[in-house]
N, C-alpha and C positions, 0 to 999 in steps of 0.2 A: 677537739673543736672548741677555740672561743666564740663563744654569744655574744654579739652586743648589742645594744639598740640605742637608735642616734632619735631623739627629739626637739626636733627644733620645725618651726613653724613655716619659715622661710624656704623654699622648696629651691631655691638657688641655692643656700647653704646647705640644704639638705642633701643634694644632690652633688655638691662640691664634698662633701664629708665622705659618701658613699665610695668617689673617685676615691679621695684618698686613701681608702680601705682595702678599696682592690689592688692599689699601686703597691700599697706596703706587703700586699698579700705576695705581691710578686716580686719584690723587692728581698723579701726574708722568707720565701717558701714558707708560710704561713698561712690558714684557712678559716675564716671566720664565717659565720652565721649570721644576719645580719636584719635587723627589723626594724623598721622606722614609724613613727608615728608624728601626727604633726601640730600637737600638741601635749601641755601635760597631764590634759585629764583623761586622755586618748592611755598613755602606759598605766598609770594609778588606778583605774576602772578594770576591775579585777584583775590587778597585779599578780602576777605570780611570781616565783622568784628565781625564774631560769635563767636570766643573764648574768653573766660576767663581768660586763663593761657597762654601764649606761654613757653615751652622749648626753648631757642635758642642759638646752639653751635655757637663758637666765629669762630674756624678758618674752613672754607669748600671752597672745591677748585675753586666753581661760583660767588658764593657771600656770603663773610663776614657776619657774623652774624650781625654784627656794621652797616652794609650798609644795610642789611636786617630791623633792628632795626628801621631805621631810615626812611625808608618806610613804617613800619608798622603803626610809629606816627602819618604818615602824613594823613592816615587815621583811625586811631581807637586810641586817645588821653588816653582809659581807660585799655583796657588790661594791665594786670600785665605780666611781662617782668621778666624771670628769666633768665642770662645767662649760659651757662655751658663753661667750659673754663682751660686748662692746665695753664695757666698766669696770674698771679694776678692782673698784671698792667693792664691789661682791664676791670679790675674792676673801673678805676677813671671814665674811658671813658663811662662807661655805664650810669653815671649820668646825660650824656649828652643827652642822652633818656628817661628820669626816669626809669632805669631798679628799681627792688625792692631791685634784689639781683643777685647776682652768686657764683656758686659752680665750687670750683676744682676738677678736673679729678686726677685721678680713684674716683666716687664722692663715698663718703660711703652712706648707706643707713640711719643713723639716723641723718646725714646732711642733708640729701634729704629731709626728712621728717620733721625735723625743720623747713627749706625754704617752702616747700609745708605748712605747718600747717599755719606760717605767711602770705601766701595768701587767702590761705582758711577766716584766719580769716578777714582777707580785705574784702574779697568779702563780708563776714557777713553782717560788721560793714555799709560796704557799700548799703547793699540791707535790711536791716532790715525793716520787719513787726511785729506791737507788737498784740496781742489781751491783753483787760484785762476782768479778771472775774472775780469773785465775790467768795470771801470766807469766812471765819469763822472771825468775828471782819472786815471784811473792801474788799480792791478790791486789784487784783494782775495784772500786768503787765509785761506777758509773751513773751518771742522771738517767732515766728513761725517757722521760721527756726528750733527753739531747738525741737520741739513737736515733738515724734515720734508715736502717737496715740492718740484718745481719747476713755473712754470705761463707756459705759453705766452702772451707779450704783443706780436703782432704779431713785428716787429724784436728784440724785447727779450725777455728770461725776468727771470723776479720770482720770487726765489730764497726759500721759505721758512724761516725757520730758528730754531732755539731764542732764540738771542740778535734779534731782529728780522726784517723782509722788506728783502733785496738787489735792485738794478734792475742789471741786468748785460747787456752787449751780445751776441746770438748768438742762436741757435736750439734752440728744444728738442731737435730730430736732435741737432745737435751736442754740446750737454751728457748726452746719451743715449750717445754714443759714446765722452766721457770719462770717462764712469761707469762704463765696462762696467769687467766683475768686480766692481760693488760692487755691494749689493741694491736694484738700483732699478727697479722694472718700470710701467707706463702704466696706470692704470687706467679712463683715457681718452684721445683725442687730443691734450689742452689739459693733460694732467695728468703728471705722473713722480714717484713714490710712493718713499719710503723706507721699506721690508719692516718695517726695525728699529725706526719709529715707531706702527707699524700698531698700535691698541689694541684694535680690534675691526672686526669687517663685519656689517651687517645689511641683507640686500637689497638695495637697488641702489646701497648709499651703503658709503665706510670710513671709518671716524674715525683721521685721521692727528695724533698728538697732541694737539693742542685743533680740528684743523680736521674737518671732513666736509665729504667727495668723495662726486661723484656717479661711480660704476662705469659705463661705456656700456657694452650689450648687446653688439657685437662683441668689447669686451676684457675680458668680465667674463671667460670659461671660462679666458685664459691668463694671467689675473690671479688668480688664485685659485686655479692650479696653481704660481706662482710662490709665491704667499704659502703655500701648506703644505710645499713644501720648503722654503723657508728656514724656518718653525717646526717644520719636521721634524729640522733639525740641520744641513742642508748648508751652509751659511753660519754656523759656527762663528764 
């Protein structure tokens, strides 16, 4: 689950950033966290350092998004910093923070979703876990991140994954057991779910990225405990 928190004072823009979060969410079977505040002394005022992403508009009438910025470093060195901003020229100034990037206002939405894409893939690159398994002539090394399932094929599991489907030798147990610590829970016998792909559940099915899974009645209850703590935060 990505955090991010969108600061900007303006509650029209606020509220146009929000849309575009959820579009992208649906867009890229993607799940974000999302908290807003509507100013910068509103996020800086016992900062913690749980997000991912900051949103942060340049000009608000308490505190400067720049002076916000610049508190935000002093304690959290890794958040990616996006600013949003009618002036370009605070564009130089923002390197003085490592922002990543900024967008100009009225922002379009396939701007937005450029700038978001380039962090998203940051955070990847940055938190990458790989598995490798075992295939036909040799061994594969896979992203975990990318996996959107694994599904039981006899002898064989048929590995889900952003970039294609994997036919890999082994057993569901077993790629269940090299998973552990990472978010992957059953959502039925045949099936092993990546939390991080989860875009939605509706009754007896979950949409795992572009896929929908049927939930079976025995794993639904411990499937559905497992999917609201890791959307609760425990799987940072």
């Amino acid at each position: 689950m990505i955090r991010i928190a969108i600061v900007e004072d303006e509650p029209a823009v606020r509220d146009q950033l929000v849309d575009y979060l959820r579009r992208y969410e649906r867009q890229f079977g993607k799940m974000f966290e999302l908290t807003t505040f509507a100013d910068g002394d509103e996020i800086v005022t016992d900062y913690r350092a749980v997000y991912d992403i900051i949103l942060l508009d340049v000009q608000m009438p308490r505190m400067d998004g720049m002076a916000a910025a610049e508190a935000i470093r002093k304690a959290d060195p890794d958040v990616l910093l996006i600013f949003i901003t009618n002036m370009a020229q605070f564009a130089v100034k923002g390197y003085e923070v490592d922002a990543l990037n900024y967008l100009l206002k009225p922002v379009p939405y396939f701007a937005f979703s450029q700038q978001l894409q380039k962090a998203v893939e940051r955070l990847r690159k940055r938190h990458k876990t790989f598995l490798t398994v075992p295939v036909e002539g040799g061994l594969r090394r896979l992203d975990v991140a990318a996996i959107y399932y694994l599904e039981s094929a006899g002898h064989r599991v048929l590995i889900h994954t952003e970039g294609g489907d994997v036919d890999a030798a082994g057993s569901l147990k077993g790629f269940e057991e090299k998973l552990a610590g990472q978010p992957f829970t059953r959502c039925n016998s045949g099936y092993l779910v990546n939390l991080a792909q989860v875009v939605g559940v509706q009754q007896n099915t979950v949409q795992v990225g572009p896929h929908t899974l049927l939930i079976s009645r025995p794993r639904k209850k411990a499937f559905l405990e497992a999917l609201t703590d890791y959307i609760g935060g425990d799987a940072r």
